[in-house]
N, C-alpha and C positions, 0 to 999 in steps of 0.2 A: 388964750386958746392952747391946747395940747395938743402939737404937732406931734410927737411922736405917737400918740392916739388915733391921731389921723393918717399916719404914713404907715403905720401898721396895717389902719385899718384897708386903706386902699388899694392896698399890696395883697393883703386876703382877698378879698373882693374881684383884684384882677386874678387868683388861682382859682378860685369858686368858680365865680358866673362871668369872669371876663369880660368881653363885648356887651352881655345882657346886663349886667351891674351898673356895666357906664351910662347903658340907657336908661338904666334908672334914676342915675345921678342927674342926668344930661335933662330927664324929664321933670324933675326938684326943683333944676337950677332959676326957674324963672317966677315958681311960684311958694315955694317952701323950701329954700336953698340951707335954713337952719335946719328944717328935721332930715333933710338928706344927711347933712355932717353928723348928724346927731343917731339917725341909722349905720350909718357905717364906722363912727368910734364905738359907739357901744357893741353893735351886734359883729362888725368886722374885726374892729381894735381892741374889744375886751373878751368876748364871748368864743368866738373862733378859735382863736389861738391858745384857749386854756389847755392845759395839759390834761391827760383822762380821753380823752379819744380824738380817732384822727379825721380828718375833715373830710376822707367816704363817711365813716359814722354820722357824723354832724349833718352830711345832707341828706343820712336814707332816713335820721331822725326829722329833718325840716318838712322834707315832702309827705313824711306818714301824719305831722301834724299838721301841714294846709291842706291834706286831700282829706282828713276827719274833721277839720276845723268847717269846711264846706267855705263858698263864694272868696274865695280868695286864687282865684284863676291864676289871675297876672303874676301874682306872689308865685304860683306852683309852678308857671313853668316857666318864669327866671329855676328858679331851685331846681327842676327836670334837667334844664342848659345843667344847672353847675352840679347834678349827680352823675349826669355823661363826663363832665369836665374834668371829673375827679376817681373816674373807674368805676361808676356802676354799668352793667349789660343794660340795655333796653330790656332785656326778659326778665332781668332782676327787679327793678321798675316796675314791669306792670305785673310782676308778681306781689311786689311791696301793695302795692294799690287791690289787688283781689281780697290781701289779707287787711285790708282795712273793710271791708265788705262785714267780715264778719264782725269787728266793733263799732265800725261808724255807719254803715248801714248800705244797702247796695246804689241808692242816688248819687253819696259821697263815691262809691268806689268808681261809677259808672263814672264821673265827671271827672275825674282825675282821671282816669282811664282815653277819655279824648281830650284831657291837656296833652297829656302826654305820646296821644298821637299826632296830635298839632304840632309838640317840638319834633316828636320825629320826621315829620315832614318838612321843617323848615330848616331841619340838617341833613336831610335828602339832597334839599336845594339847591347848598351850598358849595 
């Protein structure tokens, strides 16, 4: 195994989506505890940390491809948690998501539109 893949990648993960990351992990670990390691070397310990843009980039690009990609809810608002986590506004957000309206269509934008009031209610909460 490639720990320093993994310790990379974990260490991304907790600046990202922090708390929501683990939950992710936390939720792998009982039934697909390899593709969780296997998500977070590759996407946290290779992909993340390449050089060419910096990880606000990296998440306004994640969220503009799960809220056009459509049914990937859960996926959007871990990535919502970690575009807050990493200095995007909420207005910048659901501005990102208006202009997906116009290429992925207005269902797509609608429904990213109430992920991401969903996260912002659950960082009201907190």
């Amino acid at each position: 195994m490639d720990n320093e893949r993994f310790e990379r990648g974990m260490e991304m993960l907790g600046r990202v989506d922090g708390e929501q990351g683990d939950k992710v992990m936390e939720a792998l670990a009982d039934i697909a505890p390899d593709f969780g390691r296997l998500m977070l070397e590759f996407g946290f310990g290779d992909i993340y940390p390449r050089p060419g843009l910096t990880l606000k980039e990296r998440e306004l690009i994640t969220i503009s491809a799960l809220a056009a990609k459509g049914a990937c809810e859960p996926q959007l608002k871990v990535h919502i948690h970690g575009a807050l986590n990493v200095g995007w506004t909420r207005e910048e957000i659901v501005e990102t998501f208006m202009q997906i309206a116009v290429y992925a269509g207005f269902p797509a934008a609608l429904n990213a539109i109430f992920a991401a009031k969903a996260v912002f209610g659950e960082r009201n909460e907190e």
